[in-house]
N, C-alpha and C positions, 0 to 999 in steps of 0.2 A: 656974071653968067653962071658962077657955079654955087651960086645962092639959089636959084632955081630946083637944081634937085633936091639937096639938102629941104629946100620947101617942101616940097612935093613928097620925100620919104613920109617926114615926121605927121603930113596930113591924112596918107595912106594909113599908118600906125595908128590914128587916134580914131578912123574912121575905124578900124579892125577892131578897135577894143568895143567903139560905141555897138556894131554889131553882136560882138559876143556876149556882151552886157543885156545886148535887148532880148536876146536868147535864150538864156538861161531860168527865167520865171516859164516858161512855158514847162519844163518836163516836173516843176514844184505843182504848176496847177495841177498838171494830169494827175499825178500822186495824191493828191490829196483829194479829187475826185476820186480816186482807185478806193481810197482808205477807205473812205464814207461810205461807199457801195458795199466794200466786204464788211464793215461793222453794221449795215443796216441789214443784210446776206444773215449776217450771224443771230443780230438779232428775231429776224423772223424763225433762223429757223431753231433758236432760242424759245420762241412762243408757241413752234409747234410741239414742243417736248414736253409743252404745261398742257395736265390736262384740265376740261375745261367743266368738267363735271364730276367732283371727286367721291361722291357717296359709298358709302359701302356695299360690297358686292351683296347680293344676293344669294344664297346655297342655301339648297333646301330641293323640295318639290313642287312643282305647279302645275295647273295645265297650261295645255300651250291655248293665249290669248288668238283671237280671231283672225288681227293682221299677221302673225306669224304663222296661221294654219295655212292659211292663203297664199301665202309667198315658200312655204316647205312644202307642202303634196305637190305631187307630180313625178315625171321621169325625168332622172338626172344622168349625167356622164358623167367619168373621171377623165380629167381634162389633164391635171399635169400634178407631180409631186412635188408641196410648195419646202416640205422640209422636215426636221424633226422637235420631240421633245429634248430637255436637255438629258432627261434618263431614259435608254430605249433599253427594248433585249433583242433576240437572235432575229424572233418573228418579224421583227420590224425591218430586217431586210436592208442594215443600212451598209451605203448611202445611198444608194438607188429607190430603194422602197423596194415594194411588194409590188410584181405585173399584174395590177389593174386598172392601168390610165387607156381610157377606152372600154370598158365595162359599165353597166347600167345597174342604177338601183331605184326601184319605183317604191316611192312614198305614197299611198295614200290614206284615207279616212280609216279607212277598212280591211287594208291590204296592205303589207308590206314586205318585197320578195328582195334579197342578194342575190340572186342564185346566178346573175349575169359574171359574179368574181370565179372566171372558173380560171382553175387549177388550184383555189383556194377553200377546200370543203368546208374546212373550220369557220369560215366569215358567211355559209352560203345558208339561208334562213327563207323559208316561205310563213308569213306568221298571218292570219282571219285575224279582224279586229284588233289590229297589236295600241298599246297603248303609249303613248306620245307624252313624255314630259321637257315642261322646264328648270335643268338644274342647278344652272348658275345663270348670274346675269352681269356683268361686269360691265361699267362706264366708261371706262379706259384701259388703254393697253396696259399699265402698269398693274393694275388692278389682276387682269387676265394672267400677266406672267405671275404674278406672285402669288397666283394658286395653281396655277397649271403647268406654269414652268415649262409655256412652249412660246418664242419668239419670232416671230415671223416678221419679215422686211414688209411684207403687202397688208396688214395689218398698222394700221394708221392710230397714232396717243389719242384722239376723241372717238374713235370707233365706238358701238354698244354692240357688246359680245353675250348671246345668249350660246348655252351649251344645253342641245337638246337629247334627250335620250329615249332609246325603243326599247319597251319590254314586251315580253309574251304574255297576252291576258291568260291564259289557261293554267300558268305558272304563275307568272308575277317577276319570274327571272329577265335579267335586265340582257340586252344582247351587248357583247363585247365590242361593238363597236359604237363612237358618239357622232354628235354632228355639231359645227359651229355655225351658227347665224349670224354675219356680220352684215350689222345694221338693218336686215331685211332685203338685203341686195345680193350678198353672197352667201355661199353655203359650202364652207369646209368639212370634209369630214376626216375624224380621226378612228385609225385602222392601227391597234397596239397605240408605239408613239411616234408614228408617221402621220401627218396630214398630207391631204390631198385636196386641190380644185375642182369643186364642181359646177357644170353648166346645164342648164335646165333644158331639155330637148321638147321643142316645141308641140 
């Protein structure tokens, strides 16, 4: 009769180990599913960092091409301050920027007025005729900081970076403020060495 228990421990022990035995590959799979996920994680975002068009920039003068006349005239707002360069000075107001997010600057053919930057007389310009160039044109982000030495998070490594600039025909003098065209979608502009978000008001 007391062979019974004795049976009965060593079965319960043997089944307790079979249990922990079959257990234990499970948190190996997860793991090594984890792994694969963050080396694959890495590797894309490894592939976002190459860019994919490496040519040399562009710097010089141009006129500005049709599809970029077409997507920069108009009336724009300053929507929000995305950040700076890595050299600023006083003017550039950091780190807040300069108070004109919500201010208007109308781009067009013929016409091109600041005068909406108020409390900012020095940026504020009504100019007939002003003349529209192309000064750089950059393929990549990397391309872009290493002549402009300005970084921005919303600025994507395949981006195409044109920097456009306004002078006064009557003069020929260039106005102290530029503007970036990314990709034909967006339209930064730089005020000293602060940029800022522009939205196109319909």
């Amino acid at each position: 009769m007391k062979k019974i228990p004795v049976l009965f421990a060593v079965m319960c022990i043997c089944l307790a180990g079979c249990s922990h035995s079959s257990s234990t590959p499970q948190p190996a799979i997860k793991s090594s599913i984890d792994a694969s996920a963050s080396t694959s994680g890495d590797a894309a975002k490894e592939e976002g960092d190459i860019p994919n068009n490496t040519s040399e920039p562009f710097i010089g003068s141009e006129d500005l091409d049709r599809e970029t006349e077409k997507f920069f005239y108009g009336t724009w707002k300053v929507e929000k301050m995305l950040g700076f360069a890595n050299s600023y000075n006083d003017a550039s107001e950091y780190p807040t920027g300069q108070k004109i997010v919500g201010d208007q600057i109308v781009i067009d053919q013929d016409f091109f007025s600041t005068k909406g930057f108020a409390g900012y007389e020095p940026y504020q310009f009504e100019l007939d005729k002003p003349i529209y160039d192309i000064q750089e044109i950059h393929y990549n982000a990397d391309s872009f900081y290493r002549v402009d030495k300005i970084n921005l998070e919303s600025i994507n490594m395949n981006d195409e970076l044109k920097i456009l600039g306004v002078s006064d025909s009557s003069t020929g003098l260039g106005m102290p403020i530029g503007f970036i065209d990314v990709n034909n979608d967006r339209l930064l502009l730089m005020l000293e060495a602060t940029v800022f978000e522009l939205k196109r008001i319909p």
